[in-house]
C-alpha positions in Angstrom: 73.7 22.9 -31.4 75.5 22.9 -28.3 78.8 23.6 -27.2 81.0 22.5 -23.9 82.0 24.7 -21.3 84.2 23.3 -19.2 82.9 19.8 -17.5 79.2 20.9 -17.7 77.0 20.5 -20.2 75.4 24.1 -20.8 74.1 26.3 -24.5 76.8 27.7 -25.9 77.6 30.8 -24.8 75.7 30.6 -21.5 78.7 31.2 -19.3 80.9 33.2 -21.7 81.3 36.9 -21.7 78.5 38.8 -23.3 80.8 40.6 -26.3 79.8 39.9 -29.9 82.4 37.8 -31.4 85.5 40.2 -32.8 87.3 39.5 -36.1 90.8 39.9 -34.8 92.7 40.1 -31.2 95.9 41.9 -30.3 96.3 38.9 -28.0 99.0 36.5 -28.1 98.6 33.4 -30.5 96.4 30.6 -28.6 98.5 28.4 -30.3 101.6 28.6 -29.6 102.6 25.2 -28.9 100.9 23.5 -31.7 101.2 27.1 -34.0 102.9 26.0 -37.4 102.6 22.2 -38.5 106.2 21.6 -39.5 106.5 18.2 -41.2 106.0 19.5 -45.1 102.5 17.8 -45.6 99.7 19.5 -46.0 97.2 19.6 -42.6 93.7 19.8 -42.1 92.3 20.2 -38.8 89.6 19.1 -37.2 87.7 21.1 -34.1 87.0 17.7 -32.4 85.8 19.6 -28.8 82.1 18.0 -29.0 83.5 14.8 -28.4 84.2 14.9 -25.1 80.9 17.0 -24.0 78.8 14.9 -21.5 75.6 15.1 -24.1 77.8 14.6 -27.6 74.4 14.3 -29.1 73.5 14.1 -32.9 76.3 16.8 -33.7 79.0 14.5 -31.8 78.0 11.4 -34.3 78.2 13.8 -37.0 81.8 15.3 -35.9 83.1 11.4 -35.4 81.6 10.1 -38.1 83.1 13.2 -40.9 86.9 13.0 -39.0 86.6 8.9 -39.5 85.6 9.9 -43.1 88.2 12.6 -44.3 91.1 10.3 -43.0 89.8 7.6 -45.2 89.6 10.4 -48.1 92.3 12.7 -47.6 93.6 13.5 -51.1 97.3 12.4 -52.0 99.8 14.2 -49.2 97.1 15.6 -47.4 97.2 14.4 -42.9 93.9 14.7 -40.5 94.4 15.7 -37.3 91.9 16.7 -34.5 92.2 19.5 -31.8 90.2 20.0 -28.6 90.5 22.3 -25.4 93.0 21.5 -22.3 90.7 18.7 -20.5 92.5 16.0 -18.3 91.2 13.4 -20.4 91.0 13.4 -24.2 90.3 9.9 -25.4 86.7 10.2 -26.1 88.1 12.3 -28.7 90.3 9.6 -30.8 89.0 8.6 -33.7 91.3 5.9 -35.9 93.1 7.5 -38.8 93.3 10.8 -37.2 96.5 12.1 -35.5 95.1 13.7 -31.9 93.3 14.7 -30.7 95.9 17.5 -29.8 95.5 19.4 -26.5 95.5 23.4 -27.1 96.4 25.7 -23.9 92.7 27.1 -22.9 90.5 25.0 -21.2 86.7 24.7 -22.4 85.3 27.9 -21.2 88.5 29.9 -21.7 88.5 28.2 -25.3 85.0 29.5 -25.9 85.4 33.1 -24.7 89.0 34.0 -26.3 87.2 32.2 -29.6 84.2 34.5 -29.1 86.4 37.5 -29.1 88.4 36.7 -32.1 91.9 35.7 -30.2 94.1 34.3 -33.0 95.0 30.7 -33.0 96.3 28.5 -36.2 97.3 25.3 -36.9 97.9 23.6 -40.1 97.1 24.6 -43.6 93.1 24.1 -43.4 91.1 24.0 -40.0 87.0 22.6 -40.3 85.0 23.4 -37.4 82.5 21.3 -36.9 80.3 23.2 -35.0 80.3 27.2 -34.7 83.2 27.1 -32.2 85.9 28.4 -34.9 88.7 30.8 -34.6 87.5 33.8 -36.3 89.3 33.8 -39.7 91.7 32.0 -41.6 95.1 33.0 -41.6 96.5 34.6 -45.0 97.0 31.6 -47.8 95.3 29.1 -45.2 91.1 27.9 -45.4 88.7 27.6 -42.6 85.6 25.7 -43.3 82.5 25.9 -40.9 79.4 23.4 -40.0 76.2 25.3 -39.7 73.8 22.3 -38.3 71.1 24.4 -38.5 68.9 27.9 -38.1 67.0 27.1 -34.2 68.6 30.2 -33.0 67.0 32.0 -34.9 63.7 29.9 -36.2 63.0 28.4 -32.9 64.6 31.1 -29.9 62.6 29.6 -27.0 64.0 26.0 -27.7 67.1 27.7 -26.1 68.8 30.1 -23.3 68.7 33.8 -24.5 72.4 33.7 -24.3 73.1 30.7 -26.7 70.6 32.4 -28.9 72.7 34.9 -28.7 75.9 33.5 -28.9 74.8 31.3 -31.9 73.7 33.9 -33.8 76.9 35.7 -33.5 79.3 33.3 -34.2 77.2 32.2 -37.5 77.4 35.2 -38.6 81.2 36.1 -38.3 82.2 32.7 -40.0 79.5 33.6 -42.8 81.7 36.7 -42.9 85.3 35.5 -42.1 85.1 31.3 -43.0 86.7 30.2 -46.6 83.6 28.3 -46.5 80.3 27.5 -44.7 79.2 23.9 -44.9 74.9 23.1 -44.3 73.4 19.5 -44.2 70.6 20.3 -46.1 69.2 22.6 -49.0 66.4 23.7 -46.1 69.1 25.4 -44.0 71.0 26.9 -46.9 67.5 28.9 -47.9 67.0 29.7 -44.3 70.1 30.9 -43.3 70.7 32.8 -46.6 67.7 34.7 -45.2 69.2 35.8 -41.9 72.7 36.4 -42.3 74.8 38.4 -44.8 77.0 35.2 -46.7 80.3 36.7 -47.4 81.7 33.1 -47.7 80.3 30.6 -50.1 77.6 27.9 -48.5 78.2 23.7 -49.5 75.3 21.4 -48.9 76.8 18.3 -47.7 74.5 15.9 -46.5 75.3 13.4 -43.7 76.2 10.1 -43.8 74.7 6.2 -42.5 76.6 4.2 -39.4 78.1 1.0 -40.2 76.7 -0.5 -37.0 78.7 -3.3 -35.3 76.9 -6.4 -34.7 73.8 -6.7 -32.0 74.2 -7.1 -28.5 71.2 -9.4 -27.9 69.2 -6.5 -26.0 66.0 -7.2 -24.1 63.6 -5.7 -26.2 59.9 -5.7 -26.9 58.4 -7.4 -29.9 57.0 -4.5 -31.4 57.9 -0.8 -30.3 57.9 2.7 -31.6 61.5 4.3 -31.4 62.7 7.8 -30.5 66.2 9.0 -31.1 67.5 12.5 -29.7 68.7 14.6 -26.8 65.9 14.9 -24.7 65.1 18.6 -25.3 62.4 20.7 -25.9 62.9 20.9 -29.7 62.4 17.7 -30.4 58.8 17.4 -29.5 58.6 14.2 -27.0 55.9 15.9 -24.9 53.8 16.0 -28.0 55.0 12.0 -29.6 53.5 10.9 -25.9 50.5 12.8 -25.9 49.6 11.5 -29.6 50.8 7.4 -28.3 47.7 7.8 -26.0 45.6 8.5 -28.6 45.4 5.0 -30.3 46.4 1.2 -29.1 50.5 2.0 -29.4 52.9 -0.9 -28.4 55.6 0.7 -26.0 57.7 3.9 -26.8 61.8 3.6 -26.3 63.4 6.7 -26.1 67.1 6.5 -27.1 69.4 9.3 -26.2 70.9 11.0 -23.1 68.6 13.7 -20.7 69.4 17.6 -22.2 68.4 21.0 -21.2 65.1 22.2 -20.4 63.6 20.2 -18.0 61.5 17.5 -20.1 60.5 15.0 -18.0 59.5 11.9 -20.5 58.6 9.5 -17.4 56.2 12.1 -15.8 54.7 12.8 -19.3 54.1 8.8 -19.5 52.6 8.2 -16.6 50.1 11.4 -16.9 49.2 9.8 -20.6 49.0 6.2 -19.5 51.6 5.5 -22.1 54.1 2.6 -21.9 57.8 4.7 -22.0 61.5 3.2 -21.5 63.7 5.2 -21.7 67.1 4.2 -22.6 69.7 6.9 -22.2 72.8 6.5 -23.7 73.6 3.5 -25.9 76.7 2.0 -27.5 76.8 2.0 -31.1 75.7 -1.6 -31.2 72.7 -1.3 -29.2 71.6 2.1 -30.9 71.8 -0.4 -34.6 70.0 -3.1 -32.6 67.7 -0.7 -31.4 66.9 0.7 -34.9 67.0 -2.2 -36.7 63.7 -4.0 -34.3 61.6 -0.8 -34.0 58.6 -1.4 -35.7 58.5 2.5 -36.7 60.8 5.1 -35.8 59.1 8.5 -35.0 60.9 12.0 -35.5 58.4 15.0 -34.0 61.0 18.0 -33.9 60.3 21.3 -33.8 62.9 22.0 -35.8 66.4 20.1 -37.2 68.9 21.2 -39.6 68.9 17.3 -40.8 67.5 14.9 -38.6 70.2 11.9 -38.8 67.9 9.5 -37.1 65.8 10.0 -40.1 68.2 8.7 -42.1 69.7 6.1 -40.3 66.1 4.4 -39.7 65.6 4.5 -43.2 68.7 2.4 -44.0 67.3 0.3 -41.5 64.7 -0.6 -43.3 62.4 0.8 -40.3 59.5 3.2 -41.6 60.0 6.5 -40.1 56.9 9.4 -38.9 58.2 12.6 -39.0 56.9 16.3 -38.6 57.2 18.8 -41.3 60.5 20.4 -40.3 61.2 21.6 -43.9 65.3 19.5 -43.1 63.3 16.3 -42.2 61.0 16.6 -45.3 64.1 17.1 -47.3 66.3 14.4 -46.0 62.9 11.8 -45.6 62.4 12.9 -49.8 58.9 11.5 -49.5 59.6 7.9 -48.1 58.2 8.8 -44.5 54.8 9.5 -43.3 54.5 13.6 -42.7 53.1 15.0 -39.6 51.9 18.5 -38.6 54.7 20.1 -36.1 53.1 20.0 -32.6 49.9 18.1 -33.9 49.6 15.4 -31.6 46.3 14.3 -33.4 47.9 14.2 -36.6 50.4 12.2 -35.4 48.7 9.8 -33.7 47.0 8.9 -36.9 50.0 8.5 -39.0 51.8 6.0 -36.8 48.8 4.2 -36.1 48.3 3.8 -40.1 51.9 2.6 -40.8 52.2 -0.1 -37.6 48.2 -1.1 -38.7 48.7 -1.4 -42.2 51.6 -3.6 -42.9 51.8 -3.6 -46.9 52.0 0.4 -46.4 55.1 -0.2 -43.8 56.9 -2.5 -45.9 56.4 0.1 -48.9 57.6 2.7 -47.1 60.7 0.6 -46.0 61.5 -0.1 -49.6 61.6 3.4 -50.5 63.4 4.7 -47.2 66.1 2.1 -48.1 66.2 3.6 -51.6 66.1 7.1 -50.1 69.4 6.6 -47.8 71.5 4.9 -50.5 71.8 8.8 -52.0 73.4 10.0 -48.4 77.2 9.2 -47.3 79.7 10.2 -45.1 82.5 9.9 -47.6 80.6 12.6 -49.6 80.1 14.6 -46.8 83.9 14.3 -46.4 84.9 14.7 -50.2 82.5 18.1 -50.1 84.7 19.8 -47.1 88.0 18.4 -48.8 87.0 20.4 -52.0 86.4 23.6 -50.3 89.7 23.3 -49.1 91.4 22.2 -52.4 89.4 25.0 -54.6 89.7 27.9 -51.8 93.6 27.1 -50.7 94.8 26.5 -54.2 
């Protein structure tokens, strides 16, 4: 989970003041140019600030992908609309169907901190955060919904700066205090979470959704590959998905996703292990569905997730997936991947080289994935936060 701070992309909370997040502010309304939504129709709005972060990552496909989806399901009356922080530049942030994104007065950092001390700031009858950047409560007779992607603060502290850790955790805990509504991704975070904060507010699984992918872009790709999708990050377990590709005759690894925090160097890693690496950095949504559909095996070693979308999105792919035993990616994967130990490079090893060896098991495992990721949607992920809304503003 990450969060923007001005133009650089840092852990949430790394360059805010160090004050647990307050419930209310004495401060003037943030929102005073956009505070009342005047028009008669009934508004939900849409934190859209991960958009424009440089590294968007897995929780900026998640925050396009639900704002595409509750414009396409708003109930009768109901508008969509989409906020972010004062940036020069805000079309990264447009998303068809949604009115905005609509510029508030703070920029990114100043956003963050008066946020993080509770500084009141309403628009609209319903606001969904998508992330834990939230104002901290709803105003009286309005509902705020919040996105909890996951428990790594608190599972998985060293994947992460001591003040993100700490910022997470505190502003999780105030919206399961303050929120209408908490929404998870998966039953595995619900459990997990229920076990560290007090839940005030009521927690919704709402699983994600697949990517309609537009068509390929005739990439230059090898015939055979084993795929990675992710920030490049310590939680997501590269260091050990290279060690365990020298460990048996593997066709090349493609890495797919931009360069995070933490220093992981995937190149240097390659080269120590003799393993054949590309790395591909930031794709288009065309080549990212090229790239899925031709991977001969997709490979998901995390640490820890709160869903694992590439998961998902390989399995609708028809592409078999290897994945670690994250309890989220066991959940989502419901038994049509091949399970690896977490950190296990061995283990690993072995499971990949069984599924690209063994090609009746692969194609098996690509019938069932495909079954598998026909029960996941973004329009239910959207209907779920339109009912919290409905059932806790009515």
């Amino acid at each position: 989970m990450w969060t923007i701070l001005g133009g650089d992309r840092v852990e949430a909370g790394r360059e805010v003041a160090e004050t647990a997040p307050g419930d209310d502010h004495d401060s003037a309304d943030l929102g005073t140019s956009h505070a009342e939504h005047n028009t008669g129709v009934p508004e939900l709005v849409v934190i859209a600030e991960q958009l424009l972060a440089p590294v968007p990552g897995g929780t900026g496909r998640y925050t396009r992908e639900l704002l595409r989806a509750l414009a396409e399901t708003a109930p009768p009356g109901w508008s969509v609309s989409s906020v972010v922080a004062r940036h020069p530049d805000v079309s990264a942030a447009r998303v068809d169907g949604v009115d905005g994104p609509h510029r508030l007065p703070l920029p990114p950092r100043a956003l963050i901190g008066a946020w993080q001390l509770g500084m009141p700031w309403w628009r609209g009858d319903a606001v969904h955060a998508p992330t834990p950047l939230a104002p901290a409560r709803p105003k009286r007779g309005r509902t705020l919904s919040v996105t909890v992607h996951d428990t790594v603060p608190w599972t998985h502290p060293e994947t992460l700066t001591p003040r993100g850790v700490a910022w997470h955790q505190a502003m999780i805990a105030r919206a399961a205090r303050r929120a209408s509504a908490l929404v998870v991704p998966t039953q595995a975070v619900a459990r997990d979470l229920a076990a560290r904060v007090s839940l005030d507010a009521p927690v919704r699984v709402a699983g994600h959704g697949v990517t309609e992918w537009p068509l390929a872009t005739g990439m230059d790709l090898p015939k055979r590959y084993v795929l990675a999708i992710g920030t490049i990050e310590p939680r997501k377990g590269i260091d050990v998905l290279i060690e365990a590709m020298s460990r048996f005759d593997a066709p090349p690894l493609l890495l797919a996703g931009q360069q995070g925090w933490g220093g992981v160097d995937p190149e240097r890693l390659a080269a120590e292990h003799g393993v054949k690496l590309r790395v591909l950095g930031k794709l288009s949504d065309a080549e990212l569905g090229e790239v899925l559909w031709r991977a001969s095996a997709l490979a998901a070693p995390s640490l820890a997730e709160g869903f694992g979308l590439p998961v998902l999105e390989a399995m609708a792919a028809g592409v078999p997936v290897v994945h670690s035993d994250a309890p989220a990616l066991v959940e989502v994967a419901g038994g049509a991947g091949r399970v690896s130990p977490r950190g296990d490079a061995a283990a690993l090893a072995f499971a990949l080289a069984e599924v690209l060896e063994t090609p009746w098991l692969a194609r098996e495992m690509c019938v069932r994935g495909l079954k598998r990721a026909g029960e996941f949607s973004w329009k239910r992920a959207a209907l779920a936060v339109w009912d919290i809304h409905q059932i806790h503003g009515s």
